[in-house]
Each structure stands twice: as C-alpha cells, then as structure tokens.
N, C-alpha and C positions, 0 to 999 in steps of 0.2 A: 610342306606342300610337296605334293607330288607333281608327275606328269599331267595329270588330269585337272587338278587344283591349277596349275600353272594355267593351260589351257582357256579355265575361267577367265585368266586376266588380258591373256594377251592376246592377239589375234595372230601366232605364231603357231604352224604344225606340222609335220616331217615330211621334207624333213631339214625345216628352217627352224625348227625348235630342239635347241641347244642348250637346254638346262635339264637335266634330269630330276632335281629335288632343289628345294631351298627353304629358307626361314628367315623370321628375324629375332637376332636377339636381343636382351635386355639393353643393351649399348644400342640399338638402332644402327643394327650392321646387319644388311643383308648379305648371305653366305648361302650361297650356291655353287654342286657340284654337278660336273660331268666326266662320263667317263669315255675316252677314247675306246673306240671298238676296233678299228683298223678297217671297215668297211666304207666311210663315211662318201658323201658325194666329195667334199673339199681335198681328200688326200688322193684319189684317183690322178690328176697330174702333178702333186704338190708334194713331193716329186717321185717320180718310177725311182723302185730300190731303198730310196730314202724318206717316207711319208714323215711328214711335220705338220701340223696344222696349223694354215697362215694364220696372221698377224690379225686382219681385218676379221676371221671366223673368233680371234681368242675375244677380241673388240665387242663381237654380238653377242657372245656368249657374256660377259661380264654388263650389257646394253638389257639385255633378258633380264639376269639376276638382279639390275637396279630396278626392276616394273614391280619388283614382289615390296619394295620400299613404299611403293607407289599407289600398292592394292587398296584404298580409300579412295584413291582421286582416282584413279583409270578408266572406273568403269563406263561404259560410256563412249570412252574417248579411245585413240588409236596414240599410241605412244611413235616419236617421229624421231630418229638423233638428228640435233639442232647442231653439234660439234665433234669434235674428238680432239683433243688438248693435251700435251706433252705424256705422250706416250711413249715408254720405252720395253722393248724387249729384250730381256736377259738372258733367256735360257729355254731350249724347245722344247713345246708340249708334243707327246709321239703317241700310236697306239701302244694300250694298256695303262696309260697315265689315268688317272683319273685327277680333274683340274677342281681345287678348290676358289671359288671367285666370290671376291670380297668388299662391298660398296656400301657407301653411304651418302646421303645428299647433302652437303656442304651450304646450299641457298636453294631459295625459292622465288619466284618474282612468277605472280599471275599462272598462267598456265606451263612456264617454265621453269624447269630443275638443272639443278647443277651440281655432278656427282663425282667422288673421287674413289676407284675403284682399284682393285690387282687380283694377282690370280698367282696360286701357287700350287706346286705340285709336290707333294714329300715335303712339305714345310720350304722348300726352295721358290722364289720371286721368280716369276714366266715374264709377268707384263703388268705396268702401272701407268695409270692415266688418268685424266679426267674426262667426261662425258658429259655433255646436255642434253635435254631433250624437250618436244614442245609437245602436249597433249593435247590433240587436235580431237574434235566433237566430228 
C-alpha cells in the first residue's frame, strides 16, 4: 500500500499521516515504513540543533501501521488508541532514517484490538510497546 491506499483506510492526512507504505505479510505482520525528511512539523522544537523525533509521533506512527492489520474491519469506523502499554525507547530515530514499524494484533474482544508493535531503523530497535485501539462507527 501506498500513501493513497493508506488514505482509504484511515482518516489520517498531512500532515498527521506518518506511514509512507505498508503491507502485510504471510505471518500477519504488518510492516510499515517512514522516512524522516528533516522538515517535518514534530522536529521544529524537538530540539533546535538536535532534531529527534519524539517518542509519542514514533507511538502514531507504529498506531497508523497497526490500521493496515485492521483493513477488513475499519471501514466504516474511525480507529481511536484505547492504550499505550509498556513501551520503551532504545535508541533515536533522526532525519534521513528511514523507520521500519512492525505490528501484529495479539487479541480481539468486540470492536477492540490489542497490538504489539517496534520499529527499527538499520535493523536497530527505536521503540517497543503495546497498543489498543477501539473502532468507533
């Protein structure tokens, strides 16, 4: 899927849309990339000199990449995070990275998902967590 494909699913777009491709594969792993530009709205204060892309933008980015998991049930519906669950940060994504984000849905109950997700850059771990979400009509 591209940027436009993506667009079908979500109601996300720039520039709160933070996945630039994704897919799922055989394992029922959705894997989605972005690539840091160095322009972005989130690096302007975060920080002068030093741009890093916070914690909570690495969070929607890997929040997005779980929806393409989701592309049967979403339609319709507005996808909402219901959680954010033991997440940790290892190591900072910068411009020119381009962030590989990697998620699967661990359960289901009703219109509720429960997803465990990371994101790496160079084969290197950024961020690992888990995510919920409730798919609101």
């Amino acid at each position: 899927m591209n940027r436009e494909d993506i667009k079908k699913l979500i109601p996300h777009r720039e520039p709160m849309l933070l996945v630039d491709d994704a897919c799922v594969n055989e394992e029922d792993v959705a894997i989605g990339h972005y690539t840091v530009r160095g322009d972005e709205w989130f690096l302007q204060g975060h920080f002068p000199g030093n741009p890093v892309v916070p914690g909570v933008v690495l969070c929607e980015m890997m929040g997005q990449t779980c929806c393409v998991l989701l592309a049967d049930k979403i339609v319709g519906t507005t996808p909402y995070f219901t959680g954010i669950d033991k997440v940790k940060f290892r190591n900072s994504v910068v411009p020119g990275d381009t962030i590989e984000m990697r998620c699967t849905i661990k359960r289901a109950m009703r219109a509720f998902y429960f997803t465990e997700c990371s994101a790496y850059v160079n084969g290197k771990l950024c961020v690992s967590g888990e995510l919920s979400f409730a798919l609101v009509k």
